[in-house]
MDTraj code that builds the backbone (N, CA, C; nanometers):
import mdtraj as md
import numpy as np

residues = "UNK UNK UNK UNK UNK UNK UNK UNK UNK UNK UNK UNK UNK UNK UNK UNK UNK UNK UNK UNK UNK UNK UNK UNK UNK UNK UNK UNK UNK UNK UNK UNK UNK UNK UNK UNK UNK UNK UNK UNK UNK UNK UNK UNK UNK UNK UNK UNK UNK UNK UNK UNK UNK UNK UNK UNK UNK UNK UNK UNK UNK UNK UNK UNK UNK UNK UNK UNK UNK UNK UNK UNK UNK UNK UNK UNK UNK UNK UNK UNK UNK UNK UNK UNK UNK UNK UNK UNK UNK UNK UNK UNK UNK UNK UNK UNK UNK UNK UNK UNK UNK UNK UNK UNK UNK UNK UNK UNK UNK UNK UNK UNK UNK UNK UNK UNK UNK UNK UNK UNK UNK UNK UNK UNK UNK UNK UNK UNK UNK UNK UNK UNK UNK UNK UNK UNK UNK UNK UNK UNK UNK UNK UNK UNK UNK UNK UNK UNK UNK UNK UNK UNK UNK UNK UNK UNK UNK UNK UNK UNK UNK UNK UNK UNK UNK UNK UNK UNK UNK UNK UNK UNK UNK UNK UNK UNK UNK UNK UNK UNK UNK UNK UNK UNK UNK UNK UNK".split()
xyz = np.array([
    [0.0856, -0.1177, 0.0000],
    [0.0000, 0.0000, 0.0000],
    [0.0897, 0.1232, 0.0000],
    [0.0778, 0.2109, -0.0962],
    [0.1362, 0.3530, -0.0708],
    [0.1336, 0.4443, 0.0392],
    [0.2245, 0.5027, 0.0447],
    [0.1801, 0.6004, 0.1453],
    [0.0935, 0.6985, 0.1428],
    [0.0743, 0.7202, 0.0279],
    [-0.0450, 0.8273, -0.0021],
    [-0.1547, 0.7780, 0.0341],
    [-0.2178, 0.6529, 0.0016],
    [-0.3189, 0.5959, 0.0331],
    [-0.4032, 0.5376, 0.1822],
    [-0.2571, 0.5701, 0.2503],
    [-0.2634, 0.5978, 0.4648],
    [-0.3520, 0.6985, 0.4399],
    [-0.3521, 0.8031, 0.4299],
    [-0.4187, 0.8892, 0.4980],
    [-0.5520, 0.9222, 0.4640],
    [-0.5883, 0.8729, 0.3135],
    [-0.6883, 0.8615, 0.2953],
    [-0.7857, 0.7350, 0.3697],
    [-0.7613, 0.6680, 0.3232],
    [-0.7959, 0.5518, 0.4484],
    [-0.8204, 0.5752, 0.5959],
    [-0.7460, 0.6261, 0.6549],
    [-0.7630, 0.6431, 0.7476],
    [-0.8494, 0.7708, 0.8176],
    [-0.8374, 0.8933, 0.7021],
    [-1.0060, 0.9833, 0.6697],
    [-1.1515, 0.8810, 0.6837],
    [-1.1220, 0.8006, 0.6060],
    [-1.2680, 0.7376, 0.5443],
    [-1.3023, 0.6299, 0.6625],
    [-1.1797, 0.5788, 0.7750],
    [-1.1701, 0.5207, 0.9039],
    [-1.2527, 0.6290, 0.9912],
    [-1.2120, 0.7054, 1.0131],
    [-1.2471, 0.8407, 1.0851],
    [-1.4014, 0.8448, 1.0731],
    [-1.4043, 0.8745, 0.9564],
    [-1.5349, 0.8824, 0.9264],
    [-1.6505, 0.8502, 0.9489],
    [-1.5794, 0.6778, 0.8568],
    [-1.7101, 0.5641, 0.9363],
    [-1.7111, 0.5461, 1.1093],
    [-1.6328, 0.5821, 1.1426],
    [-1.6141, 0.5404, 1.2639],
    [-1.7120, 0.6681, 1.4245],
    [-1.6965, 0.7464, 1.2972],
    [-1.7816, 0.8639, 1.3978],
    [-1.9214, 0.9006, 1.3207],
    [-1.9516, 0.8205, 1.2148],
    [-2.0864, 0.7813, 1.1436],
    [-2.1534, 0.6965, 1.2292],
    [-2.0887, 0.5753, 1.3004],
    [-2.1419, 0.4895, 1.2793],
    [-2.1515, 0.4768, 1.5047],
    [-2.0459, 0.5460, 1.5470],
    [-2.0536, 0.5950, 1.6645],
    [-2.1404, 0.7070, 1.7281],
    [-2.1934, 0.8063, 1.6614],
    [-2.2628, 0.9243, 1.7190],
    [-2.4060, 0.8662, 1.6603],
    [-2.4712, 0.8211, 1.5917],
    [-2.6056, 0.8166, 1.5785],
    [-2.6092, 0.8443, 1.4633],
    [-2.7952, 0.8721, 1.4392],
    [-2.8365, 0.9640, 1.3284],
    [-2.8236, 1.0898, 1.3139],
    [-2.8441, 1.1424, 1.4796],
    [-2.8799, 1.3512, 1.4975],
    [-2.7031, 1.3597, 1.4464],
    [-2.6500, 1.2534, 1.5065],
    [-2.4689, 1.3549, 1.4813],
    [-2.4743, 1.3373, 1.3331],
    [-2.4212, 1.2171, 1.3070],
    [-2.4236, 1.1853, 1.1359],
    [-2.5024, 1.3202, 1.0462],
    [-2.5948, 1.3521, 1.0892],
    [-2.6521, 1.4462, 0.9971],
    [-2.5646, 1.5655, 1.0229],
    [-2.5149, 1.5834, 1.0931],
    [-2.4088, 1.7267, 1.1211],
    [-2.2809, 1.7255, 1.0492],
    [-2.2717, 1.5931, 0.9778],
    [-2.1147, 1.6232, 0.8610],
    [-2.1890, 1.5709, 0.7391],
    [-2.3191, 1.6471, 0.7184],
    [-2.3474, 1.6639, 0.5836],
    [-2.3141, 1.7394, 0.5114],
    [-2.3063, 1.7590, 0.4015],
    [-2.2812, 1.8613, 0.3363],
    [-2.3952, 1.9599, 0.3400],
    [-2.3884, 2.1061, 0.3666],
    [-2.5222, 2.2256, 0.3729],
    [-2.5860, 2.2228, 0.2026],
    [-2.6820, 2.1708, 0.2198],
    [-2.7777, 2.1435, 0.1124],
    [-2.8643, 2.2768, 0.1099],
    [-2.8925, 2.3708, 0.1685],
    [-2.9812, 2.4827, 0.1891],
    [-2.9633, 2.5426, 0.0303],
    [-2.8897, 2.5704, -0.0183],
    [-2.8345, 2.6533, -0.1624],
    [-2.8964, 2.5850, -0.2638],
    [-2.9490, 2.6748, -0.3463],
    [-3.0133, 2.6046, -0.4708],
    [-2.9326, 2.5477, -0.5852],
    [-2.9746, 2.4001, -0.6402],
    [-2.9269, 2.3205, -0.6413],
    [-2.8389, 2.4127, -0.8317],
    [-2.7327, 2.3542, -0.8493],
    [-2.6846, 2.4312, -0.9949],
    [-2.6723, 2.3177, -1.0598],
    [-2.6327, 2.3880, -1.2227],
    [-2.6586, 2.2760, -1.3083],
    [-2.7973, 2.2873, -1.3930],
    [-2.7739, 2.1550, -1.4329],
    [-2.9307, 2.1220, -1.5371],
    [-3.0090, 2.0992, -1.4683],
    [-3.1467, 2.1085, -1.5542],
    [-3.2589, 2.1065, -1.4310],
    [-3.3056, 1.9313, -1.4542],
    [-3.3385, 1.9480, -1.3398],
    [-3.3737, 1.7807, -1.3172],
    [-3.4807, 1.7745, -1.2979],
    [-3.5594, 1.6242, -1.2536],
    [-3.6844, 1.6328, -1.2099],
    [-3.7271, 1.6155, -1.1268],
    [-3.6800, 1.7386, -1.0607],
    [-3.6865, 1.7557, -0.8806],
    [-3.7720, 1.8975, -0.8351],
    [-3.7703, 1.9187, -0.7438],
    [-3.8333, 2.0570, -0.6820],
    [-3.7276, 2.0771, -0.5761],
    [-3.6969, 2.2125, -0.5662],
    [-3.6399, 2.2568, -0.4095],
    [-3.7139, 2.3360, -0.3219],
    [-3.6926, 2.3101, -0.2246],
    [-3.7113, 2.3848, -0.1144],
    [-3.6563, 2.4254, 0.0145],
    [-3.6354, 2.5748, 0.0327],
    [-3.5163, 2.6343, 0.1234],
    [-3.5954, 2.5859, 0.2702],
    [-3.4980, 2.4952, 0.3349],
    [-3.5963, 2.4775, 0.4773],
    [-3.5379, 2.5499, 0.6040],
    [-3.3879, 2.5818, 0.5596],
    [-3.3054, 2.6293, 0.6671],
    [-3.2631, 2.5471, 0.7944],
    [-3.2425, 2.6051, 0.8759],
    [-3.1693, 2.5572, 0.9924],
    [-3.2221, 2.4752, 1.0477],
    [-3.2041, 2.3804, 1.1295],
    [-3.2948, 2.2744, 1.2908],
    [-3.3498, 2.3482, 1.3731],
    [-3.4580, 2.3896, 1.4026],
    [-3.4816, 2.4672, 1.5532],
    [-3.5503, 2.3647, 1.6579],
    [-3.5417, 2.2647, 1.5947],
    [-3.5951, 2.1617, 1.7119],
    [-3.6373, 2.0206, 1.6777],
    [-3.6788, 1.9266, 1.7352],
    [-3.7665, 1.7955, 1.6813],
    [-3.9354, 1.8065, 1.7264],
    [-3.9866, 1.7611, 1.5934],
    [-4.0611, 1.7262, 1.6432],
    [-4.1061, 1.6068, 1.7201],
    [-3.9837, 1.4843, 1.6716],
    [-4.0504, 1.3489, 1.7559],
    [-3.9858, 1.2542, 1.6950],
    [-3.9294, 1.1669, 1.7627],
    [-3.8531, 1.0483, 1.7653],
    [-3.9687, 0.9366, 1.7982],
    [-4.0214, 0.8339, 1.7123],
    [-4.0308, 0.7008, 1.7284],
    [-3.9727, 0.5888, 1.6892],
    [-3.9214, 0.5000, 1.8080],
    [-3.8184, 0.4026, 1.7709],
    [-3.8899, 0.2587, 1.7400],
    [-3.9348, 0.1751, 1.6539],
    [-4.0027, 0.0532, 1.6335],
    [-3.9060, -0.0444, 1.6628],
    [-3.9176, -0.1623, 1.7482],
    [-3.8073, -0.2713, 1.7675],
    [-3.8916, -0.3603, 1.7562],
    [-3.9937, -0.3665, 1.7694],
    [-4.0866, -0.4776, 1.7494],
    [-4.1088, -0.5167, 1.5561],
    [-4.1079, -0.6244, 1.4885],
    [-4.1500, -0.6425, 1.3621],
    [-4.2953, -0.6497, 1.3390],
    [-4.3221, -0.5923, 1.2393],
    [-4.4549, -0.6014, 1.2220],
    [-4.4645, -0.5821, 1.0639],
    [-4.5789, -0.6616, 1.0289],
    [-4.6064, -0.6860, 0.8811],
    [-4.7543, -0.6413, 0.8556],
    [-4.7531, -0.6252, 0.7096],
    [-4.9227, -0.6491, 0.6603],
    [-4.9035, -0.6633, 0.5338],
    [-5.0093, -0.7182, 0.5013],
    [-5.0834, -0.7493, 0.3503],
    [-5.2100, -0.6514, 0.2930],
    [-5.2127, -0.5397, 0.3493],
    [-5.3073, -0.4089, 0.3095],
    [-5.2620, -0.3790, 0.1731],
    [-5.3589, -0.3658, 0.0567],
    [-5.3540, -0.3321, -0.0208],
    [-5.3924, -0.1777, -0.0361],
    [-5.3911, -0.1222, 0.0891],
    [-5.4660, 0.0206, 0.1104],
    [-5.3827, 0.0733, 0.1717],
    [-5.3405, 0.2198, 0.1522],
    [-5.2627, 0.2596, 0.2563],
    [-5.3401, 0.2761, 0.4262],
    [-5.2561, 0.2304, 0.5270],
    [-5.2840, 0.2440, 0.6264],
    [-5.1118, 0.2689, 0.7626],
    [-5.2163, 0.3270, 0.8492],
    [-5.0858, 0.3771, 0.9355],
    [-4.9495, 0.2713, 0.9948],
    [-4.8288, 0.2670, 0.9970],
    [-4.7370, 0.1749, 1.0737],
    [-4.7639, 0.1872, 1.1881],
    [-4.7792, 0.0350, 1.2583],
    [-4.8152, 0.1109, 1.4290],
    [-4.6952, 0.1773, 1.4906],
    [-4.7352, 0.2452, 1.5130],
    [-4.6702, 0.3455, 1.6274],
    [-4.6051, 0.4986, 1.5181],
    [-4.6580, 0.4569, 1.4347],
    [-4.5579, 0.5491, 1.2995],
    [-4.6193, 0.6788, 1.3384],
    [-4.6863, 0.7688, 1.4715],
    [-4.7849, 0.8527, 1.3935],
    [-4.6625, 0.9555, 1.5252],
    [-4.6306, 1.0868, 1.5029],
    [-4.5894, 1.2517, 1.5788],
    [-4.7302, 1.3175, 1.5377],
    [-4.7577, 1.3745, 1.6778],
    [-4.7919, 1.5011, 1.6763],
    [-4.7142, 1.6119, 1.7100],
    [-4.7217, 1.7370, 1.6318],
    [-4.6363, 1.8569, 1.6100],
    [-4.7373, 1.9338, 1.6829],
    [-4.6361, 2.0590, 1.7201],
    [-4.7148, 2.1955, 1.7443],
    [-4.6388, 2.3286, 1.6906],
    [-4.7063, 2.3988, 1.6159],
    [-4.5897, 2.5346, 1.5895],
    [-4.7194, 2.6297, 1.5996],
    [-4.6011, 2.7397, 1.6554],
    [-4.6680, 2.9119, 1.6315],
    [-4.6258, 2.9549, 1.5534],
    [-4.4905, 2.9266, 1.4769],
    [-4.4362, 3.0025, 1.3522],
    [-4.5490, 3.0148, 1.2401],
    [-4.5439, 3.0935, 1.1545],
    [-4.6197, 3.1000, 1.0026],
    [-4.6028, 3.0424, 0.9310],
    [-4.4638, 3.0211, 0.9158],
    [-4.4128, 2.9027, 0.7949],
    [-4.2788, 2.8142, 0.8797],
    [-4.3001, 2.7099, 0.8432],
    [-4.1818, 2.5662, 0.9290],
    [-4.1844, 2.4788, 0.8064],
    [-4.0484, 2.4283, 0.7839],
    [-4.0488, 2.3328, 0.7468],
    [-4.0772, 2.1694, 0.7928],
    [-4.0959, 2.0970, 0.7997],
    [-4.1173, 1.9429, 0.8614],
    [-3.9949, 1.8678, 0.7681],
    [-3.9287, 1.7968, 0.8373],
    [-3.9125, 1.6911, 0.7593],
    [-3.9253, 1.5366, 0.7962],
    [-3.9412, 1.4784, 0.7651],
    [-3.9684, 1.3238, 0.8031],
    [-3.8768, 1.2014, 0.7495],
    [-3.8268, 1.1436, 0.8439],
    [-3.7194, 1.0670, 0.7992],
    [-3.7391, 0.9348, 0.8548],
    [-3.7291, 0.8101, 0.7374],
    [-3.7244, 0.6961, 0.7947],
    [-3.6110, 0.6111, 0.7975],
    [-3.5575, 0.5375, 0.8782],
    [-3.4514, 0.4363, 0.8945],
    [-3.5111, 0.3241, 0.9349],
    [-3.4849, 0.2214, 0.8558],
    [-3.5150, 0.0666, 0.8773],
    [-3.4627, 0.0008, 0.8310],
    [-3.5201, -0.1475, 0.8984],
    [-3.5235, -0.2570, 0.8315],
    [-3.6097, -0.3108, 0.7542],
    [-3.6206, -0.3508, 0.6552],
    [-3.7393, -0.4200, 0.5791],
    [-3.7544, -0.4972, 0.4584],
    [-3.8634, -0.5821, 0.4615],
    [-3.8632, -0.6598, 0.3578],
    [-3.9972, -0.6979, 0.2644],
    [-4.0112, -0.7306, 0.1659],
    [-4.1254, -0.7210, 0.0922],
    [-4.1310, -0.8768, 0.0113],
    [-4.2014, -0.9501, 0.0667],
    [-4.2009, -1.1164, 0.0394],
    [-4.3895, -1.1249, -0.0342],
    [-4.2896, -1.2249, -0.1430],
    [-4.3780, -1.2415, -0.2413],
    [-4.4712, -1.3339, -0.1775],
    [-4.4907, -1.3703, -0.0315],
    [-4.6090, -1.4576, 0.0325],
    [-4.6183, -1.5779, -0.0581],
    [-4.7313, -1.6239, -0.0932],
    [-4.8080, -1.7668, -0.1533],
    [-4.8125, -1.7032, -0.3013],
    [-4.7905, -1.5819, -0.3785],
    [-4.8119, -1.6127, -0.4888],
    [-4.6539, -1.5763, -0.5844],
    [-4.6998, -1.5928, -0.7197],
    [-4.5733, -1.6021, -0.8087],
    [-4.5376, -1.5143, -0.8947],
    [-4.6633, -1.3681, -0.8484],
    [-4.6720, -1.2619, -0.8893],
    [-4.5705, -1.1662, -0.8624],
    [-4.5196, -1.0653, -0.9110],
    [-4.4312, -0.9702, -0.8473],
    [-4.4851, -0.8777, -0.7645],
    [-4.4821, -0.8765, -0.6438],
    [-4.4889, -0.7797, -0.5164],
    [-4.4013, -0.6412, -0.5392],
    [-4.4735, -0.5335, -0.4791],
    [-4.4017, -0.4076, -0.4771],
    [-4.4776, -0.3287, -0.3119],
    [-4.3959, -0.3245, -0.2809],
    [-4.4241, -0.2885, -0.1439],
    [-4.3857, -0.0933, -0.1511],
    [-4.4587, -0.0590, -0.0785],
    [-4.4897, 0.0993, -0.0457],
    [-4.4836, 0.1886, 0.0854],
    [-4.4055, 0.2973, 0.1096],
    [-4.4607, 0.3824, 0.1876],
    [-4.4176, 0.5046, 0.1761],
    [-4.5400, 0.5827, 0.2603],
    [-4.5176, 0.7163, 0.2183],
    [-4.5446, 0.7893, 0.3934],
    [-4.5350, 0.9621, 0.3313],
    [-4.5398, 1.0018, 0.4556],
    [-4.6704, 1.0782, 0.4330],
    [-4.8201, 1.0513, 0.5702],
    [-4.8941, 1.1730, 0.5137],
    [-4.9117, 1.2642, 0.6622],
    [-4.9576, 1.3415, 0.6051],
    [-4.9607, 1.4610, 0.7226],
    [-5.0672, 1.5407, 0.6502],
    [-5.1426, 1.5907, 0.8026],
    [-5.3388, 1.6887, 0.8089],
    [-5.3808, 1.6061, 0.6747],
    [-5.4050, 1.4873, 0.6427],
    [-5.4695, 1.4318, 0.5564],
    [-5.4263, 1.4741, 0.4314],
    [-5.3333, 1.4798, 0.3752],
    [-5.3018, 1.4527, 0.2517],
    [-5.1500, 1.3798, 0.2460],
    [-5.0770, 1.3199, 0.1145],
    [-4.9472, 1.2951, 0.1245],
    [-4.8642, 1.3640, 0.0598],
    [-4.7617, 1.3888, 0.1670],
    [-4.6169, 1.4556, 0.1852],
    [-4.4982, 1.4159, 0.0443],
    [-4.4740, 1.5021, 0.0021],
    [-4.3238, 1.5010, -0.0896],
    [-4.2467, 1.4701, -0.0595],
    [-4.1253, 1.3281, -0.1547],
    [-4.2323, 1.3043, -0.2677],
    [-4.3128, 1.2029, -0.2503],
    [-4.4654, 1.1931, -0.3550],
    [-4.5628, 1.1561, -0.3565],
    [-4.5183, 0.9759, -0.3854],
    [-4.5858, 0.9054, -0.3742],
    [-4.5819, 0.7739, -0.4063],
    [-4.5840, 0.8042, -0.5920],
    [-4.6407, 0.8756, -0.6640],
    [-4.6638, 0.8834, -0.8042],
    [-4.4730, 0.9303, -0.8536],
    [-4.4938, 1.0012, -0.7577],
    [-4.3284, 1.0580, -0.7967],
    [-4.2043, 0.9635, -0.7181],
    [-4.2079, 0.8554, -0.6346],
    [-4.1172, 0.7574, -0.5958],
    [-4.1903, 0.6537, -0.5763],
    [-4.2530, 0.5793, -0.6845],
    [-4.3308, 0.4737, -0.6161],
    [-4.3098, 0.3484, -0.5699],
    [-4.1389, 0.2502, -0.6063],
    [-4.1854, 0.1962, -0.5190],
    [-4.0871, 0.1910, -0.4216],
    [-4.0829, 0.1388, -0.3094],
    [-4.0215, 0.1203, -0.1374],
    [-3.9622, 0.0184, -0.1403],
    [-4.0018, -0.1029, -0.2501],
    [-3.9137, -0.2327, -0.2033],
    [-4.0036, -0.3478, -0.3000],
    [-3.9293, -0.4407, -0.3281],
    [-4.0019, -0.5331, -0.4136],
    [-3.9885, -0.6804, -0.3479],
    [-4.0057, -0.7754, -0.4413],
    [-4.0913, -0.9339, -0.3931],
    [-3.9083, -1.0058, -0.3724],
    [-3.8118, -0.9627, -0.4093],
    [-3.7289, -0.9812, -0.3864],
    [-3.6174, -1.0186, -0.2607],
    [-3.6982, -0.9518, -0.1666],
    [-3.6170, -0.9345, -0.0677],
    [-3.6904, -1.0294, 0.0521],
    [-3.7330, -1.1383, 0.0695],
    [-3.7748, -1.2439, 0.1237],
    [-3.7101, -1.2420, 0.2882],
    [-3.5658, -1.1826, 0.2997],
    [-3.5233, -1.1873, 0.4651],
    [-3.5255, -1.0420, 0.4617],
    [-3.5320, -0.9856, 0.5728],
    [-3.4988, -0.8060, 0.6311],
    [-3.3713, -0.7461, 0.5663],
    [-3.4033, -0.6422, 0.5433],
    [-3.2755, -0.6056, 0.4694],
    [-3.2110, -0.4455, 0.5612],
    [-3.1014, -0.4376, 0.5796],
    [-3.1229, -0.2983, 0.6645],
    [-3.0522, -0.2126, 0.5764],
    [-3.0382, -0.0908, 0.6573],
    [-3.0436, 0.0260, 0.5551],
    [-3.1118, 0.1138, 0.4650],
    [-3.2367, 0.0921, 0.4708],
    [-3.3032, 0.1536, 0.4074],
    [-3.3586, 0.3227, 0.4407],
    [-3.3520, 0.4232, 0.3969],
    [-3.3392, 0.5015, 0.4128],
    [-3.4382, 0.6249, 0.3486],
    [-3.5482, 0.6811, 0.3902],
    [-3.6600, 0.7939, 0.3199],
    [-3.6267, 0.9252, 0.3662],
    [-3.7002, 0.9606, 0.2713],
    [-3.7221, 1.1029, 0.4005],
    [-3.8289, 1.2042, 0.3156],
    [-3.9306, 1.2758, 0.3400],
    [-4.0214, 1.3572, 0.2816],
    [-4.0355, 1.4759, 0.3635],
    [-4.0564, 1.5798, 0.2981],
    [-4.0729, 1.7391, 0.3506],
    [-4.1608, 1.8136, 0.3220],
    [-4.2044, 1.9050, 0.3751],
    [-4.3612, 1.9683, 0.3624],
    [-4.3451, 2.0981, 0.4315],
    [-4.3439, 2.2309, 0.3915],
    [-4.3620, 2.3518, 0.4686],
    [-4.5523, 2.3763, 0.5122],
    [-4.5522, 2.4034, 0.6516],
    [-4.6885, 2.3857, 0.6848],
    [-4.6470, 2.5465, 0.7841],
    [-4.7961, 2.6020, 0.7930],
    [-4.8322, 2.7168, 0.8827],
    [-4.8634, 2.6794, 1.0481],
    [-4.8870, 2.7370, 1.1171],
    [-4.9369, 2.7613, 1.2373],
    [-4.9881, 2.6858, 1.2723],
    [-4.9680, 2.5936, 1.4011],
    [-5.1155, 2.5230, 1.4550],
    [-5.0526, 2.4124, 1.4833],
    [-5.1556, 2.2774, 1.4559],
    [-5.1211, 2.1508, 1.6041],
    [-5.1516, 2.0841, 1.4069],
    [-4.9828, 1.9561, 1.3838],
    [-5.0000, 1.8545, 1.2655],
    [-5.0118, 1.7582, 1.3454],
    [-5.0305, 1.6381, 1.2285],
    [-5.0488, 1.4839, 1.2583],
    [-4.9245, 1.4126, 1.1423],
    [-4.7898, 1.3562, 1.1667],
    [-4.7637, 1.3277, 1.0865],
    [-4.7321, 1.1523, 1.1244],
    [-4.7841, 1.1001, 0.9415],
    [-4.7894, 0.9849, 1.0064],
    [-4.7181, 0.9068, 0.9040],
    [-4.6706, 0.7844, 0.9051],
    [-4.5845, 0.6752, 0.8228],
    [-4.7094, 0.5718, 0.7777],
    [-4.7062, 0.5977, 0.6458],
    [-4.8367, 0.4876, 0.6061],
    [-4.7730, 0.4048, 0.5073],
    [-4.8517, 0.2152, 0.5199],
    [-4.7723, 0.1261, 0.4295],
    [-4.8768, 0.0786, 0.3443],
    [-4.7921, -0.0088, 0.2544],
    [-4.9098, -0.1054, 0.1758],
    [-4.8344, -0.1856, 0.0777],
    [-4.8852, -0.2645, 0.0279],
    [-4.8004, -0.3746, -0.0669],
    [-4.9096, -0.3658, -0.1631],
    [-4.9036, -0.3978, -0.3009],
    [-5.0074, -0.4097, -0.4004],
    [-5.0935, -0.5205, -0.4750],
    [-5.0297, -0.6377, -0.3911],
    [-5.0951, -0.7946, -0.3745],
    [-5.1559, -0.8357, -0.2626],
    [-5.2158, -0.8684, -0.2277],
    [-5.2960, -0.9200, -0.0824],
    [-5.2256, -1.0535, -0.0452],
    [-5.1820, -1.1075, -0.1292],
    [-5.0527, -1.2273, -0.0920],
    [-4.9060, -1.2240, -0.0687],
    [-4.8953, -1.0849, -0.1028],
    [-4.7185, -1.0262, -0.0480],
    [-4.7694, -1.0216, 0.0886],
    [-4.6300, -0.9839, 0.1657],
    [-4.6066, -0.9111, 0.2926],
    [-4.5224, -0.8376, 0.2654],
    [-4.5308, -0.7235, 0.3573],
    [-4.4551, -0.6388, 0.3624],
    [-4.4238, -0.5998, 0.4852],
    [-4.2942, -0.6233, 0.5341],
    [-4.2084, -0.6559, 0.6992],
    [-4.1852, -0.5412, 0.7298],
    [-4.1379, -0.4685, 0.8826],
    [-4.0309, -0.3882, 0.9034],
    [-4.0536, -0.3972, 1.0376],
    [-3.8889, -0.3890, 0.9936],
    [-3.8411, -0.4356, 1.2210],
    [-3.7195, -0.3191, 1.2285],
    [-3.7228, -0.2754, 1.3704],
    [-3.6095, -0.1734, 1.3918],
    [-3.6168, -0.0763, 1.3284],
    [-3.6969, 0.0118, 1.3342],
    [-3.7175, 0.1212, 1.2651],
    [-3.7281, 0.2144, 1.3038],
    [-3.6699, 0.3481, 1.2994],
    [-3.7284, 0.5199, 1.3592],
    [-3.7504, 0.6123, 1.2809],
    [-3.8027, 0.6768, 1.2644],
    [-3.9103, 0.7831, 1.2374],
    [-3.8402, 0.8838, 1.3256],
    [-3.8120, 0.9912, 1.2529],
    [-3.7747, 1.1394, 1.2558],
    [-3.8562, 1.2774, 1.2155],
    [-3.9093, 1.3720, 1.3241],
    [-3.9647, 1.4498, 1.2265],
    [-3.8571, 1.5500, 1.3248],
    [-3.8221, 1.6556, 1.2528],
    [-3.7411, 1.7332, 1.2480],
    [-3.8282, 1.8948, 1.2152],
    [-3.7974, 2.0199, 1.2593],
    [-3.8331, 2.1117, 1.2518],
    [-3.7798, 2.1924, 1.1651],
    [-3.7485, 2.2964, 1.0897],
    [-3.6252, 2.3835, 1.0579],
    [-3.7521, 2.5183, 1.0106],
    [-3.6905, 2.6585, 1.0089],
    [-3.7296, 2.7591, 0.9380],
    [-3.6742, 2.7137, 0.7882],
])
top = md.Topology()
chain = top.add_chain()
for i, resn in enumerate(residues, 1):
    res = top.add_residue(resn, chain, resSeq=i)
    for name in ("N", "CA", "C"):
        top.add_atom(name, md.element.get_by_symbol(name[0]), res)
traj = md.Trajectory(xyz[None], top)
C-alpha cells in the first residue's frame, strides 16, 4: 500500500467510525449544507429552502417487527408525531430508517411494497406517483439500511404526521423491524 493511500484511508476510518458511533442527529451534522439552490441542469426535482434545525418534532423508535398485507394505505403502528408550531411558515421533515422486507407470500406474482409520509390528511413530498416503489418481492429476509425522508412547509397550529404502508398484492407481505421515524423542525 502507498503512502499516499494511509491517509486517505484512514479519513474514510475516521469517518465511518464517527458515522457509525454518534447516531443519526450527529451523522446528519457532517453533511454537506444542502440549503443553496441546487446548480446545473434542471432535473426532475423541486427545491425547497428549509433552513436551519430549531428543534424535533418526535422520535419514534419501532423494535418490534410487524407486517401487513393491506392493499390500502394504512398507518405503521406506532408510525404517527404530533407537532405543534406558532411560527407561520416551518419546514417538517420526516425521515425513515429501517429494516425491511417485501415477500412475495403464496403467490408467483411480483410484489411491490410501499410507503409514504402523510400529514393533516393529505401525502407529503415526494408523492408515491413521484417515488413509487419502497421495495419489491425480492427481498424475502430483512434487509437494513433503508433510508426515506419527505418534507412539507406547513403554517401555524397543532399537525399529525404519520408513516403509512401497503403492498399491491394481498398475498405479499410487507415486513419492518427496527425502525425510527424522525420528524425534524427547521425555518
Amino acid at each position: 500500500m502507498s503512502n499516499k493511500r494511509v491517509p486517505h484511508l484512514a479519513r474514510l476510518l475516521g469517518l465511518a467510525l464517527l458515522l457509525f458511533s454518534s447516531g443519526f442527529a450527529e451523522a446528519q451534522k457532517v453533511t454537506p449544507d444542502l440549503r443553496a439552490a441546487p446548480k446545473g441542469p434542471k432535473a426532475a426535482t423541486s427545491f425547497m429552502n428549509c433552513g436551519v434545525i430549531v428543534g424535533e418534532g418526535g422520535v419514534v423508535i419501532g423494535t418490534s417487527p410487524a407486517t401487513t398485507k393491506s392493499t390500502v394505505f394504512t398507518t405503521i403502528p406506532g408510525a404517527r408525531v404530533k407537532i405543534s408550531n406558532s411560527k407561520s411558515s416551518i419546514c417538517v421533515k420526516i425521515k425513515l430508517y429501517g429494516t425491511t422486507k417485501c415477500d412475495q407470500g403464496a403467490t408467483t406474482s411480483v410484489v411491490h411494497c410501499f410507503v409514504r409520509a402523510f400529514m393533516d390528511g393529505s401525502e407529503v413530498a415526494p408523492t408515491i406517483s413521484q417515488a413509487p416503489t419502497f421495495d419489491d418481492n425480492y427481498k424475502a429476509m430483512y434487509k437494513s439500511g433503508e433510508t426515506f425522508g419527505w418534507v412539507r412547509r406547513v403554517g401555524a397550529g397543532n399537525h399529525t404526521v404519520e408513516l403509512q404502508w401497503r403492498t399491491d398484492n394481498a398475498q405479499g407481505i410487507f415486513g419492518i423491524n427496527n425502525w425510527v421515524m424522525e420528524v425534524e423542525l427547521t425555518y
